[in-house]
VOLUM-728101 format. One record per residue: x, y, z of N, C-alpha, C, CB in turn; residue in one letter. Coordinates in pm, whole numbers, plus 32768, in hexadecimal, padded with zeros to 4 digits. Glycine has a CB too. Layout:
// VOLUM-728101
XYZXYZXYZXYZA;...
***
This chain:
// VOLUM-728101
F82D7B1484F1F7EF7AFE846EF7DC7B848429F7687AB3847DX;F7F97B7B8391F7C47BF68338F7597C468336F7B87BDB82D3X;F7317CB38368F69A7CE08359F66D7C9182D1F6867D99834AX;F5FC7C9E82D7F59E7C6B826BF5447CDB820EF5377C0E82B8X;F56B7CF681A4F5417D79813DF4AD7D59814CF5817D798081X;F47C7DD38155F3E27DFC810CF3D37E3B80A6F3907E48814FX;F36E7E2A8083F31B7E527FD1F2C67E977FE7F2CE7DE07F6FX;F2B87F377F88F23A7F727F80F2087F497EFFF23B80067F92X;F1837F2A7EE8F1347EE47E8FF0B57F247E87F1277E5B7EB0X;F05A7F307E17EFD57F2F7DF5EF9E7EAD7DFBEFBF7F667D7AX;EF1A7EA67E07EED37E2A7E30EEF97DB77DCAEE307E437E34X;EED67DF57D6FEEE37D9B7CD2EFA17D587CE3EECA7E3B7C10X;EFD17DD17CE2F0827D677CF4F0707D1F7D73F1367DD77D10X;F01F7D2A7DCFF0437CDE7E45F0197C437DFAEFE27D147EE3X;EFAE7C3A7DB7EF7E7BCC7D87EFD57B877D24EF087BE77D57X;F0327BE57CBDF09C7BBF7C6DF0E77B8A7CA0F0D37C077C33X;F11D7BDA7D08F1B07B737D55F1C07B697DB7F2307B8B7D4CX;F1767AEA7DD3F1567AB77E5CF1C77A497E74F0B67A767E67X;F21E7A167DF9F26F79F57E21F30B7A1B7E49F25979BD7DF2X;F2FE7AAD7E36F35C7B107E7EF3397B2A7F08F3617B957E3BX;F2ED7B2B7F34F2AD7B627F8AF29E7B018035F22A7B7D7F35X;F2617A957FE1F23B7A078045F2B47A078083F21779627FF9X;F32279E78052F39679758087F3FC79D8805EF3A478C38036X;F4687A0F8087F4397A038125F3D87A748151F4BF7A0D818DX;F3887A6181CAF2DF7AB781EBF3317B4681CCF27D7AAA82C2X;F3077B97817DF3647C15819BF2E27C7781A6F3E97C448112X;F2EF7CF981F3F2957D40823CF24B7DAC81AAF2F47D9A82CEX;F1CE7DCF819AF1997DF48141F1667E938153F1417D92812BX;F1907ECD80F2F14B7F4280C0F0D67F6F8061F1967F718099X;F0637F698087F0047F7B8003EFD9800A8024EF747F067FF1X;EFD780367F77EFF980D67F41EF7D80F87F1DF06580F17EBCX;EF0780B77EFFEE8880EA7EAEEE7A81507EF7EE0180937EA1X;EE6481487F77EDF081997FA5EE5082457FA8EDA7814E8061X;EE97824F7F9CEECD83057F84EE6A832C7F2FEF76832F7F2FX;EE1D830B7EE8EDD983397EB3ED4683757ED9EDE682F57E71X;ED3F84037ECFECAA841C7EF9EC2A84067ED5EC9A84757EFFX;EC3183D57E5BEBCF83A27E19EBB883197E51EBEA83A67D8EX;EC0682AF7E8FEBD682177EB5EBB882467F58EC6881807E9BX;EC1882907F93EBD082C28001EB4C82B6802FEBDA83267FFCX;EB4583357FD0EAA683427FE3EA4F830E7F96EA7A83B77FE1X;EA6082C27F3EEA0382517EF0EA0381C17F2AEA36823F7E57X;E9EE81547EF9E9DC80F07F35EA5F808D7F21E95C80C17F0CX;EA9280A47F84EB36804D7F9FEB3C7FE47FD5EB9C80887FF3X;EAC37FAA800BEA7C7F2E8018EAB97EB57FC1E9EC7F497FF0X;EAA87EC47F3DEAD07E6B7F00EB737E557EF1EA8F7E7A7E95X;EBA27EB77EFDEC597E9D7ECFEC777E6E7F6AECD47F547E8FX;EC1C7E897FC5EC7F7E808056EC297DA28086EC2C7F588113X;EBC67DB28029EBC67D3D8049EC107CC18001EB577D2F804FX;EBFD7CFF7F88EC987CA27F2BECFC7C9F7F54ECD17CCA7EACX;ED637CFE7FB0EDC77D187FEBEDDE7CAF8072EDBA7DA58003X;ED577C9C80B9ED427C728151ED5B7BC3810DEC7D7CAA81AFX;ED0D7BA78099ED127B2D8080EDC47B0C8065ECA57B138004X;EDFF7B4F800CEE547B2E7FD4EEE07B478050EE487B787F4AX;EEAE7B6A80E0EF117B7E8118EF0E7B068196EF157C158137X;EEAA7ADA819CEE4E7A7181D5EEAC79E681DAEDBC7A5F816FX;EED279D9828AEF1879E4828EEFD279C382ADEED87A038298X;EFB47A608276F0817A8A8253F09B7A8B82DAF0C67B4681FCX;F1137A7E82C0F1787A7D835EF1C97B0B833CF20879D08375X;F1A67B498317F1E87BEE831BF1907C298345F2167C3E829CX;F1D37CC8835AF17F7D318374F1427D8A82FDF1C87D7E83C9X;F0B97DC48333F0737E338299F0507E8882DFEFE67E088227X;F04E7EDC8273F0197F61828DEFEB7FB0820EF0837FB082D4X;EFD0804F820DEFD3807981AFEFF081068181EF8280548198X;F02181118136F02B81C580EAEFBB8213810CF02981D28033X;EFD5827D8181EF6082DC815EEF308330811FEF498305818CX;EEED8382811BEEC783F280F5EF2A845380D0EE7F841B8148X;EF3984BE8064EF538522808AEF8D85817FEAEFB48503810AX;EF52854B7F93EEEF85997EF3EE96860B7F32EE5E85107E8FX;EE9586747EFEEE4B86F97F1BEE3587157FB1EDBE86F97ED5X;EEB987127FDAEEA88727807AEF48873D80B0EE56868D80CDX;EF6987A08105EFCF87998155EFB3879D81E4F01F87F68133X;F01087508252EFDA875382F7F00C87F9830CF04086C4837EX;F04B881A82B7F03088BE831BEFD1891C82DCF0C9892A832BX;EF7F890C82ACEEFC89388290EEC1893A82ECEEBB89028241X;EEB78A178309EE8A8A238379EDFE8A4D838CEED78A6A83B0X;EDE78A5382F1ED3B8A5B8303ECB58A038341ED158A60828FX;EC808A34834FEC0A899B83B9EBC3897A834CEB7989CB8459X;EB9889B882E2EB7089548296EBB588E78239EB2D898A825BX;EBFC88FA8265EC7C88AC8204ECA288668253ECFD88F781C6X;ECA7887782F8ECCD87FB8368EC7787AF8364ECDC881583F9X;EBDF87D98339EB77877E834FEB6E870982C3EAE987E08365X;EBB88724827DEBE986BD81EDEC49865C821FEC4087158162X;ECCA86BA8263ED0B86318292ECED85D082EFED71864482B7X;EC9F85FB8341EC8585E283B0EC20857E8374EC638654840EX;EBB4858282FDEB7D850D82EFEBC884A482A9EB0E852082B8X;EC2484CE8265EC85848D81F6ECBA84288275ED1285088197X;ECFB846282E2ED4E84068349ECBF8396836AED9A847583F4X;EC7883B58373EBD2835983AFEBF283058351EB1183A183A3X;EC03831482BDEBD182CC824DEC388237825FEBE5833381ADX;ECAC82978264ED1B82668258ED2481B182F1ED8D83108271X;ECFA81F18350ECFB81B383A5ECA6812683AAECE6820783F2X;EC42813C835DEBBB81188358EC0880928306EB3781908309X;EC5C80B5829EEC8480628254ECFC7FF88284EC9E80AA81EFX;ED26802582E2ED5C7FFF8331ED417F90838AED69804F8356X;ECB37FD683CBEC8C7F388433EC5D7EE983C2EBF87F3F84C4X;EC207EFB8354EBE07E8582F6EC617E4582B7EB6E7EC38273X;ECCD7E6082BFED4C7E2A8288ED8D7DCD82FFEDB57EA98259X;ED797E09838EEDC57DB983E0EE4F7E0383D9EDC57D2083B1X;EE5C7E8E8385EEB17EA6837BEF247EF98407EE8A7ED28311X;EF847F018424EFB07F5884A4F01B7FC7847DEFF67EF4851AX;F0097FF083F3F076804683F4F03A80A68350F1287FDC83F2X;F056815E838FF01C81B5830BF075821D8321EF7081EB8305X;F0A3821F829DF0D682B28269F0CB83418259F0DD82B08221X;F0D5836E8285F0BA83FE827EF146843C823CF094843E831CX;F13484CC8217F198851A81DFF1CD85868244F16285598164X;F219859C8232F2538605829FF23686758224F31685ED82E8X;F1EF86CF8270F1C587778243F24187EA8222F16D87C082CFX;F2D587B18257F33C8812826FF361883581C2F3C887C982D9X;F3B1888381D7F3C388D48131F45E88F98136F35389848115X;F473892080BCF52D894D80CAF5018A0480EDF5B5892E7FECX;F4998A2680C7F4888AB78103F46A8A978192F40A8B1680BAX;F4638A3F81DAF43D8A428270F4C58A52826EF3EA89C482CCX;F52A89DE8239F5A489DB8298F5ED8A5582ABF607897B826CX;F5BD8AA48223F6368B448236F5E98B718276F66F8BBD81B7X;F5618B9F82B0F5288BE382FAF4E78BF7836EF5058BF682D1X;F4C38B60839CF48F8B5F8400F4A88BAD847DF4928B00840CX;F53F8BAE846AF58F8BDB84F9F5AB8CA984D2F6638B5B8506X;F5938CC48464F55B8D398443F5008D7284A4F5218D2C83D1X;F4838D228450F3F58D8D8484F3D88D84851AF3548D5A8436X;F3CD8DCE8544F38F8DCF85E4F31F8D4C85DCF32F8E838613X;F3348CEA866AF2FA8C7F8642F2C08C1B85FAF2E38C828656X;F2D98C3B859BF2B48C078511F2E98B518553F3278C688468X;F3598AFF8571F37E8ACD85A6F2EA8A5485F6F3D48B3185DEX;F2CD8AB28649F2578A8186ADF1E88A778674F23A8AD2871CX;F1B68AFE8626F14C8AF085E3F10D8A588590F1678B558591X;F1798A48852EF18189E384D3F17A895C853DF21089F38471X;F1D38955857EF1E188AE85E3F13E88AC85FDF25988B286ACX;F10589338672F03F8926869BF02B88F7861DEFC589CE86C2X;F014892F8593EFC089388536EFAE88B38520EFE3898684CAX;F068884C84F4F05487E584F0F00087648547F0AC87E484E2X;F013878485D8EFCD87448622EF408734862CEFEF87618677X;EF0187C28615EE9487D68622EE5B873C85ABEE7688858602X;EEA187518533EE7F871284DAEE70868884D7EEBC87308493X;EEFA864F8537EEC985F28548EEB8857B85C1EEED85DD84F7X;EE7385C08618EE8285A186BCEDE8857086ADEEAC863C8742X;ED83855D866CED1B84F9868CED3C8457863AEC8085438656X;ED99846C85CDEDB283F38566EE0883D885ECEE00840384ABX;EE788405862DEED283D1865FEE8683A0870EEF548441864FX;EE1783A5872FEDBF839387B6ED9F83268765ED41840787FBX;ED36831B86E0ECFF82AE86D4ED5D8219869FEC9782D9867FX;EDBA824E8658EE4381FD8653EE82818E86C3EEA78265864DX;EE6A81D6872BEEB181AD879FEE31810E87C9EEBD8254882CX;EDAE815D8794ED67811587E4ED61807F87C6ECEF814C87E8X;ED7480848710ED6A801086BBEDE27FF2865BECF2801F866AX;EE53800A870AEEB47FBB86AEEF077FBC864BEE907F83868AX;EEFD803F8608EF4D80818591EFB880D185E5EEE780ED8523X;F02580EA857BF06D81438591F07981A88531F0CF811585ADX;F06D822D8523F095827884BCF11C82C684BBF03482C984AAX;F163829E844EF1DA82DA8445F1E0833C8405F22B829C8421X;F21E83B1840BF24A841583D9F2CF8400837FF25684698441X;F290842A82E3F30483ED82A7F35184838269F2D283698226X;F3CE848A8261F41E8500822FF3F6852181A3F4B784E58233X;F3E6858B815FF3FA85AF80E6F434861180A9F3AD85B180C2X;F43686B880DCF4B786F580ADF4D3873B8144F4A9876D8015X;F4EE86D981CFF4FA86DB8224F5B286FB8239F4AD86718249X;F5CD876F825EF66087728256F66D879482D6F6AA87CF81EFX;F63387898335F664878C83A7F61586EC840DF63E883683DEX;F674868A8434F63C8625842DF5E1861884B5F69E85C28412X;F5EC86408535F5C3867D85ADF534868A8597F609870185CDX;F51A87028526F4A18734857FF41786D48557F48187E6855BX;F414869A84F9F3A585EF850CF3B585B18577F3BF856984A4X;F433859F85B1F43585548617F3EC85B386AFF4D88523861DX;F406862286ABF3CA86528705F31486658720F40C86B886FDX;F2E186688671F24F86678674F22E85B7868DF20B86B185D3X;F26F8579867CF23A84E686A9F25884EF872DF27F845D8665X;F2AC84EF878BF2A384F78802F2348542886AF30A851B880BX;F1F885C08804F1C585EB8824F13285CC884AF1E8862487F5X;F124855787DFF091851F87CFF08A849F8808F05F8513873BX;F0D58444881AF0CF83F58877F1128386883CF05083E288A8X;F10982F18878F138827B884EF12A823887E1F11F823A888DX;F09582838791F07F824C8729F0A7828786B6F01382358725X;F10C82FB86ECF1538320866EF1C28319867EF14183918639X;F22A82DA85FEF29A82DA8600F2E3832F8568F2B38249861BX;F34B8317853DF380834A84D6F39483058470F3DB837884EEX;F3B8832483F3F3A982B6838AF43C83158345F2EA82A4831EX;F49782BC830AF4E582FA82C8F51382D3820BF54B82F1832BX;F4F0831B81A8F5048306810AF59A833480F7F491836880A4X;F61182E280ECF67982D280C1F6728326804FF699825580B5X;F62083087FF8F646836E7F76F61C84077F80F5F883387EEDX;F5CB84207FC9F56684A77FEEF62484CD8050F482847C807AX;F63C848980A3F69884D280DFF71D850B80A0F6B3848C813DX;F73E848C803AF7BA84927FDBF7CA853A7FA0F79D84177F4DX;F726852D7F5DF71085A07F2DF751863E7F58F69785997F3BX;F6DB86487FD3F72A86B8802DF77F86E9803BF73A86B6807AX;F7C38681805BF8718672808BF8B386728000F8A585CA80EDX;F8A886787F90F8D1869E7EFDF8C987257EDFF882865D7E98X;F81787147EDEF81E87CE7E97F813884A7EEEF79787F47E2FX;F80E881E7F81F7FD887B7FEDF83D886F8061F78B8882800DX;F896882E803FF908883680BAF8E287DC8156F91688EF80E6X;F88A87868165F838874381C4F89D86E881C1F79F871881A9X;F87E869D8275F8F9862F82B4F8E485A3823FF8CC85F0838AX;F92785648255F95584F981E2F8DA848F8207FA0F84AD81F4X;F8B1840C81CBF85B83D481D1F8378393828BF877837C815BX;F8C483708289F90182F6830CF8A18378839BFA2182E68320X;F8BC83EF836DF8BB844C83F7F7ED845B840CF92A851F83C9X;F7FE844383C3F735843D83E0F73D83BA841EF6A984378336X;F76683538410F74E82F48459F77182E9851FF797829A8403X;F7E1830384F0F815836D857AF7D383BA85E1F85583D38552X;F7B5840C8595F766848585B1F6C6844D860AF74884D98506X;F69A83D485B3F62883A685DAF64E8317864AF5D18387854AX;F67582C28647F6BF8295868FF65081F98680F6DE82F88722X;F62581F6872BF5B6816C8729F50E81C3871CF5C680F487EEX;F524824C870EF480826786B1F48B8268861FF434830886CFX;F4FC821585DCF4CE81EC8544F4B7817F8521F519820484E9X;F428819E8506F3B5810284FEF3D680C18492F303811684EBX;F3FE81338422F3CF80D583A8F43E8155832EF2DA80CC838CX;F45780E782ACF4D7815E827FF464812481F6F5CB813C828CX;F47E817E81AFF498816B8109F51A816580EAF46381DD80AEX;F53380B68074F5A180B58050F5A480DB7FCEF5D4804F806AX;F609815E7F82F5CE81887F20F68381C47EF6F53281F57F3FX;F6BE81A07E7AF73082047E55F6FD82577E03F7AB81CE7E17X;F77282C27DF8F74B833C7D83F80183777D96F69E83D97DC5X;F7F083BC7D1FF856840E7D0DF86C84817D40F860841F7CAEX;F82D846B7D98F82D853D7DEFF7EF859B7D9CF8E485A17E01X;F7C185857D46F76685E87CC2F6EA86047CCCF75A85AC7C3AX;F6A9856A7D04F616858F7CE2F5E885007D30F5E685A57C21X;F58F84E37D45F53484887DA8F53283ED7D36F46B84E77DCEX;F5A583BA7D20F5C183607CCAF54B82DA7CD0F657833B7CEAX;F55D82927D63F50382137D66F55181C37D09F46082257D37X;F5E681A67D02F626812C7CCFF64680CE7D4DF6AF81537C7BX;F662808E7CFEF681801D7D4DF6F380167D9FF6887FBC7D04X;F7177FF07E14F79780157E70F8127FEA7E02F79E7FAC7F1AX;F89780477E06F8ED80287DABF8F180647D0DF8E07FA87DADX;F885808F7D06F87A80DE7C8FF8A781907CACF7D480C97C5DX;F8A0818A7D24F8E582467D1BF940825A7D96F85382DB7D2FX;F92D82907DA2F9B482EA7E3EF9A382E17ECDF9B883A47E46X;F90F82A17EDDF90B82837F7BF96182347FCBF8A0824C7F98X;F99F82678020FA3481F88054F9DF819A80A6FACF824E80CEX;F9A38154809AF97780B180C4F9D2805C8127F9768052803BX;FA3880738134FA8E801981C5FA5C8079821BFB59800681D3X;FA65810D81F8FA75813D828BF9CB814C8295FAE381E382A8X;F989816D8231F8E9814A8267F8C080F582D9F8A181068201X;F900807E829BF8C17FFA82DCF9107FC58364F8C67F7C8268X;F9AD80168369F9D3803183D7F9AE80738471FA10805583AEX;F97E80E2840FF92D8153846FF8AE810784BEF8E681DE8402X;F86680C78437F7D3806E8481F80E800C84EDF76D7FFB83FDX;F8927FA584B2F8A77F6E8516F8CA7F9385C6F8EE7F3B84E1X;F91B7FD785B8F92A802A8604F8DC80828678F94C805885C3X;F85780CD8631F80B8107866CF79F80FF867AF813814B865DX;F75C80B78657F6DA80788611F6E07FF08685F6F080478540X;F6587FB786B9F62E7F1A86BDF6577EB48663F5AC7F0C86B0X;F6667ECF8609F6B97E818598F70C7E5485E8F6FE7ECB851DX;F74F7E468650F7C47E23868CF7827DB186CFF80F7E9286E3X;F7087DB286FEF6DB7D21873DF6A97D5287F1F7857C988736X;F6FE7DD687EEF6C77E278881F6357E3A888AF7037EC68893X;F60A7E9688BDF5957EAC8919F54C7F1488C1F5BD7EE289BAX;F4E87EF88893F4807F578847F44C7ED28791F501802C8811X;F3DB7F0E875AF3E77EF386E7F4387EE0868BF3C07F1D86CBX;F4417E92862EF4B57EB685C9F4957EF4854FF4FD7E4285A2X;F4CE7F5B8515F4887FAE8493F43D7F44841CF513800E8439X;F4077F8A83B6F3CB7F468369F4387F968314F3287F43835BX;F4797F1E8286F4E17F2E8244F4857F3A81E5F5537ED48242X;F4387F8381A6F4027F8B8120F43B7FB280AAF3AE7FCC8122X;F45A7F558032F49C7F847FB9F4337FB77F76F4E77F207F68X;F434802E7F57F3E180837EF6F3FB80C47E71F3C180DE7F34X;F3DE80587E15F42080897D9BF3BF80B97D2CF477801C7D64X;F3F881317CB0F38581407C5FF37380C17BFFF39181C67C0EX;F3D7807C7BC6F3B0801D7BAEF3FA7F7D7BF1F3AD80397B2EX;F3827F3E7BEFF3517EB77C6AF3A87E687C2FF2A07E687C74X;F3C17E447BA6F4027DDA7B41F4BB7DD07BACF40A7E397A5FX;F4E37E637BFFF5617E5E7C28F54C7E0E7CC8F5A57F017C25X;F5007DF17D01F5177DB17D6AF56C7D4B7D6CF4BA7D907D92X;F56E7CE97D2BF5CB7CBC7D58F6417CCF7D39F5BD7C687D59X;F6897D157CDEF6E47D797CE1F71E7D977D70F6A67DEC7CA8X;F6C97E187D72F6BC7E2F7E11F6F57DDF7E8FF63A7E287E28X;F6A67D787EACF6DD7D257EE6F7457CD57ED2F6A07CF77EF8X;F7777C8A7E72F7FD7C4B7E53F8567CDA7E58F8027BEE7DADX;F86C7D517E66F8A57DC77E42F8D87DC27F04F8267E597DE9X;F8947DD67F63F8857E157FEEF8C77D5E8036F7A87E60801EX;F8977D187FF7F8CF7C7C8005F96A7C727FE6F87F7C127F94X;F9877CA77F8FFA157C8E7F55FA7C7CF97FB7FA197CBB7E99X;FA327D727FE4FA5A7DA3804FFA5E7D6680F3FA197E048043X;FA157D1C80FEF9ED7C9E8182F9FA7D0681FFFA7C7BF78197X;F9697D4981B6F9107D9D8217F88E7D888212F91B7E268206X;F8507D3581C6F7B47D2481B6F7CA7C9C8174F7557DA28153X;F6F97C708175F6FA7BFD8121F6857C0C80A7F6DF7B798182X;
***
């Protein structure tokens, strides 16, 4: 059978199109909470409108984390002690959702990729820094059931996320953005979309499905730009649980800037008869 597409959504569209959504159950992304302001204010109310309206679905949820005025390689302690509550916040919202799956950003940079292997450990430094950052979200994660993925963003070397999730344990896996990768591999010479999938193998939990033109961080709809999509969804088949083998199967999230293209989207990856 076809994997089954997921949707990233705000609370309010989850309530708009519930009849995208319902039938068939497709696995959910809700985006409010990146924000530091609902964080740390009272998120009570959007996460209980959310719990109702998901109430229940036969898919999987989760949610967008943190990561507005903050990078994980921020090696200052007072600045760990922000993320470090941000991941609490984040989590928090989590068990009141029922939710099992959060986003994080990968910290890497296109100045890491030319340099890392430069500076005298610079390399090691950065991997501790990251961990440090986030090895109590990823202890308390484990305990309740979440997974946090590490998702790529101007990540041009596809490896070394995968090595800080291994590092932290079971409850972290990798998350991979098709268009964040397209990118790379356009204006900076990074492996083609298919090879992050590869690269990550059965630790990629969860993808963003997202085209772009290799220019800029598009968020169109699959089919609207240059991401080669057979061999994407080849690669998942292939290497990924998606196959029906042994482990989880990723969460297929379509993440678009605008929502009006979903089903686009989907009749688009359908007509290819790689998704549904």
């Amino acid at each position: 059978m076809l994997p089954t597409l997921g949707c990233a959504l705000f609370v309010h569209e989850l309530e708009a199109m519930q009849d995208f959504w319902r039938e068939p159950a497709r696995d959910i992304e809700l985006q409010d909470f990146i924000r530091p302001d609902i964080l740390a204010g009272d998120w009570r109310p959007i996460a209980d409108r959310a719990r109702r309206l998901l109430d229940g679905h036969a898919g999987r949820w989760g949610i967008h984390g943190p990561f507005v005025g903050f990078t994980l390689s921020a090696a200052d302690p007072d600045v760990r002690a922000v993320i470090h509550r941000r991941m609490d916040q984040a989590l928090d919202v989590c068990e009141a959702l029922g939710g099992t799956h959060l986003v994080v950003h990968s910290p890497l940079t296109i100045w890491d990729d030319h340099n890392l292997n430069y500076w005298p450990n610079a390399r090691e430094r950065l991997f501790d820094t990251i961990e440090a950052n986030l090895a109590p979200a990823a202890k308390r994660a484990a305990a309740i059931g979440v997974t946090i993925v590490i998702e790529n963003v101007e990540d041009c070397e596809p490896a070394f996320r995968l090595a800080v999730a291994h590092s932290l344990g079971p409850s972290v896996k990798v998350s991979l953005d098709t268009g964040h990768a397209n990118y790379v591999h356009h204006m900076h010479g990074a492996p083609a979309v298919d090879y992050y999938v590869r690269a990550a193998g059965r630790d990629l939990a969860h993808v963003h499905l997202q085209d772009t033109d290799g220019y800029a961080d598009r968020h169109w709809p699959p089919g609207d730009g240059n991401v080669p999509w057979r061999q994407v969804f080849a690669a998942l088949m292939h290497e990924t649980a998606l196959d029906g083998g042994e482990g989880e199967r990723p969460r297929l999230i379509v993440e678009l800037k605008d929502k009006s293209g979903l089903a686009a989207a989907v009749r688009h990856l359908e007509s290819l008869g790689v998704a549904r």
